[in-house]
N, C-alpha and C positions, 0 to 999 in steps of 0.2 A: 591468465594465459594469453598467449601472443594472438592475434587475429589470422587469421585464413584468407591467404591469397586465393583470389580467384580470375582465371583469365579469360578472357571474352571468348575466344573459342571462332570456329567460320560467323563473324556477322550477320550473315544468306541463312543462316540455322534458325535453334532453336535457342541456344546457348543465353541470348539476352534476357530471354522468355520466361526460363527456366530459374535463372537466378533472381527476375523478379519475384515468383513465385517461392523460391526460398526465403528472400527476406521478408515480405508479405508474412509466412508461416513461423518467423524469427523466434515469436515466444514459444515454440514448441520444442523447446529443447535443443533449438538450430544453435552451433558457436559463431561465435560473432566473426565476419570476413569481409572485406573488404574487395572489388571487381574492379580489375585494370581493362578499361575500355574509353572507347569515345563518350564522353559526360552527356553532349548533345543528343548521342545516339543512342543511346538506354533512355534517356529521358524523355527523346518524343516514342522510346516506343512504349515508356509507362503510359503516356499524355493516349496512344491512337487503342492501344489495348484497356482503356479506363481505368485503371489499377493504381489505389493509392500509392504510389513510391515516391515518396522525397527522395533527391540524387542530390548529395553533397559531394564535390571534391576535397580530397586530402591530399596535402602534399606529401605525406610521409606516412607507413606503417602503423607508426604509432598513436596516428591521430584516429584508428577505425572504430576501435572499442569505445571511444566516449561518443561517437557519430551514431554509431551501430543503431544503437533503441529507438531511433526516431528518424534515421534517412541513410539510403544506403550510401558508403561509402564508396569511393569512384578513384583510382590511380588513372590521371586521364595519360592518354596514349599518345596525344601529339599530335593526331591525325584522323581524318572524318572519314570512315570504310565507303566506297563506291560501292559495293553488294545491297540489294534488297534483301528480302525475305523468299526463299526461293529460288534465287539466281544471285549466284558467287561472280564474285570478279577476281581475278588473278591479281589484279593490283591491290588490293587488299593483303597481300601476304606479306610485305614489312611488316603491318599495322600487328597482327597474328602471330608472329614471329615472336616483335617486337612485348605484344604482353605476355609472352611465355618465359621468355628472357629476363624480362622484370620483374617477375615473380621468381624466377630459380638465383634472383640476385638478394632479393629479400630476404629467401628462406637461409641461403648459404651464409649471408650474414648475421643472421637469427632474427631479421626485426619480422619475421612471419615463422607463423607452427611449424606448418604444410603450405603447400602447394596445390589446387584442385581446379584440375583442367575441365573447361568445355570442349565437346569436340571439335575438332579441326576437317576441313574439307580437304585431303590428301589429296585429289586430283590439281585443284585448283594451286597446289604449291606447287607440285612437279609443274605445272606448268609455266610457273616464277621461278623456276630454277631448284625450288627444294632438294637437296640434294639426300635426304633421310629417308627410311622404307616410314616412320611413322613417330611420332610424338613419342615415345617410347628410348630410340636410339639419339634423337634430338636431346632428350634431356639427359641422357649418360655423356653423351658430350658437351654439351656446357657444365655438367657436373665434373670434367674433368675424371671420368670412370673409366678403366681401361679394360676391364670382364663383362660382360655383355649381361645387362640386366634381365634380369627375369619379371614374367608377368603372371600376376596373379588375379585372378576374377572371383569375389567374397559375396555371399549373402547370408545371413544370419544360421543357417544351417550345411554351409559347407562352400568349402575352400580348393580350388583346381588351381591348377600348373599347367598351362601347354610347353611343351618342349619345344617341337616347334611350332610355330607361329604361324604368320601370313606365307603361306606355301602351298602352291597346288598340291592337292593330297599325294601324287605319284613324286614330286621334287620333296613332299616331306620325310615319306618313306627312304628314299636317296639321303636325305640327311641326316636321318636319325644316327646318333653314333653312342659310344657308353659314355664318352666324353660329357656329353650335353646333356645328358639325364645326370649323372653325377652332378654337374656344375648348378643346374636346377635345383636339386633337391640338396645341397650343400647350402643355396641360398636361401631355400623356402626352408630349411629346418632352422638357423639361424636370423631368422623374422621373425618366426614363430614365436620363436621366445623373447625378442628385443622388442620387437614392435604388438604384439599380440598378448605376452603374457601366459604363453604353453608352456609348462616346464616339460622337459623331454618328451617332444613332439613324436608323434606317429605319423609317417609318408604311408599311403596309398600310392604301390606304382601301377600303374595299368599297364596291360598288356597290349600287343598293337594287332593279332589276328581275332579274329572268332575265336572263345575258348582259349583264350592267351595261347592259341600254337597249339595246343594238345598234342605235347611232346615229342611240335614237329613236326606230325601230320598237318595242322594248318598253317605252317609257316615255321620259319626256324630263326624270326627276327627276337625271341623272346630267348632263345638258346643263345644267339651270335652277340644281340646287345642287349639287351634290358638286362637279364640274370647276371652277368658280368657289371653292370652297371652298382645292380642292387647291391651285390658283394663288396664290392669298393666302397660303398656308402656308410653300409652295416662295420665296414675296417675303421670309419673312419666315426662310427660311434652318434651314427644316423638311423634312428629303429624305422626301417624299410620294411614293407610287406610288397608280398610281387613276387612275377607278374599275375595282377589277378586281370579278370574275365571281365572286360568295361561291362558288360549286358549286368553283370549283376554286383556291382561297385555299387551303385552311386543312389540303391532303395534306403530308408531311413534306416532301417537296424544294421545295415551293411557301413551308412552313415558313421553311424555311434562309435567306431573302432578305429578312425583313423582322425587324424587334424587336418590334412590337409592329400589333396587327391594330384599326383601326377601324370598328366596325359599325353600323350605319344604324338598330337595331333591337338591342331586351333579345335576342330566340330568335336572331337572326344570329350573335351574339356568345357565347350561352350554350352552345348546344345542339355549336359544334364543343370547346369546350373539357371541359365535361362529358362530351361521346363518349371525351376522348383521356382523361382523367383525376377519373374520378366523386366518387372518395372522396377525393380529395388537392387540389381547387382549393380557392384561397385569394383572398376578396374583398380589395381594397387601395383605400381614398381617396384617391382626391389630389387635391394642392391644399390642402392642410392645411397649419397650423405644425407639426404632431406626423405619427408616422407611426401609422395605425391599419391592421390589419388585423382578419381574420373569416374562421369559416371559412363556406366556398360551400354549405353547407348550411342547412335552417330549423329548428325546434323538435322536428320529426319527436312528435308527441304519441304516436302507435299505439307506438312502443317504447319511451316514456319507463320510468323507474324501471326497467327490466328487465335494465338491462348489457348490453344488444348492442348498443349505437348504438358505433357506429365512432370513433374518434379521428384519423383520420389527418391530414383534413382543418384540425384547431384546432392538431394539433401542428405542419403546415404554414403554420400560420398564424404560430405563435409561433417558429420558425426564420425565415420571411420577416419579421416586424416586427423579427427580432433583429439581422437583415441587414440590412434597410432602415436604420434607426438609426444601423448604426457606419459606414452607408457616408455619412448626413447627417449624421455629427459627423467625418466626416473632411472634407467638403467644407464645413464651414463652417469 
């Protein structure tokens, strides 16, 4: 199988930290990847955090797998990030860009599986000019995507959708429409089965008041758009339930009944999956040519450079893109 890009992610993070500790963990069933960064820059931070890592560079993809079992593999960047650990620098955001971009070129040409992002510092771009709400709509545009991808948040026991996104709650309620729950769950039932392996997938839609509306009484956004949405879905040979009652979705036997949960809202969708599995969720795009995942965490600055930032969640990352991949190159 092809190696797993990996991109540096904010420098100032956790990101270099994190994928030491994956390759460190490597014989445990890790696939082998390869991490586009500065060669110098992972290497004094194996050298100051004590941690066996050999860093070898590779000029090319295909050199990661015979490197893999004895030093990590390095696509070096060109350029040495100014950011500490802690403290970002905006001049840092070519360098950041730039390994994201070199990894959606690998994957596109197939000489990588997946793609599996470290987090990115979104202030510190906008302030370079970034001109993207987030790593997400960045890589539907280099991807050449012209439908707006969807994002999905995975951990071993269950699967969300937010509809919308990064939205103050009162601007998401304003943009909720049937449009975009359709478009969502058009995507996530069509993953399901390409990149996951569901045959005829079950949607969870949730509902967006207390009691999904109670017919009205608490809201009539489940009458105006959701119910209208779920119809259209169900026309279109999408087995939809909905809208049910978020309070009592998302307990284990409620679990069992559906593949994948629709949320009306980022916190609908966040907050039950982070409750069941903190350190181990795993963001996934879809609607992509390639498969990309991330782990469900951000830069975490307060314990950068320190070695206790966690890994579970990037090595979940890099088993599910490893998954995702061979289950899209069997169905193609």
């Amino acid at each position: 199988m092809l190696p797993l890009a990996v991109t540096m992610g904010e420098p100032a993070g956790i990101g270099g930290e994190i994928t030491l500790k994956a390759w460190l963990g490597r014989g445990d069933s890790i696939p082998a990847f390869y991490l586009i960064d500065d060669l110098d820059r992972i290497a004094g931070l194996a050298r100051r955090l004590g941690w066996p890592v050999p860093v070898r560079p590779i000029a090319a993809p295909e050199e990661a797998s015979a490197v893999f079992a004895s030093a990590l593999p390095v696509v070096p960047i060109g350029s040495t990030p100014r950011g500490s650990p802690g403290d970002p620098d905006p001049a840092d955001a070519p360098a950041v860009l730039g390994a994201i971009e070199t990894g959606v070129r690998h994957v596109l040409s197939r000489r990588a599986a997946a793609i599996v992002t470290n987090p990115i510092h979104k202030d510190s771009l906008y302030r370079a000019g970034f001109q993207y709400p987030g790593h997400t709509e960045y890589l539907a545009s280099l991807a050449g995507v012209a439908e707006a991808p969807v994002m999905m948040l995975v951990c071993p026991v269950l699967r969300v959708v937010p509809v919308t996104i990064h939205l103050a709650l009162r601007q998401a309620i304003l943009a909720l429409r049937p449009s975009a729950i359709v478009h969502a769950g058009r995507v996530t039932a069509a993953a399901l089965g390409r990149d996951f392996g569901v045959v005829a997938p079950t949607l969870a839609i949730a509902g967006l008041n207390p009691h999904a509306g109670e017919g009205g009484g608490l809201g009539c956004e489940e009458i105006e758009i959701i119910e209208p949405a779920i119809a259209e879905l169900r026309a279109a040979g999408v087995d939809a339930l909905g809208p049910l009652a978020a309070d009592t979705m998302f307990h284990a036997e409620a679990r069992r009944s559906y593949d994948a949960a629709l949320c009306m809202y980022h916190d609908q969708a966040l907050i039950p999956l982070k409750t069941i599995d903190f350190h181990g969720g795993v963001n996934v795009t879809l609607g992509l040519p390639f498969v990309r995942t991330s782990p469900d965490h951000g830069t975490a600055f307060a314990i950068a450079g320190r070695g206790v930032a966690r890994a579970e969640s990037l090595i979940a990352a890099l088993r599910l893109g490893a998954d995702m991949a061979a289950k899209r190159a069997v169905a193609h």
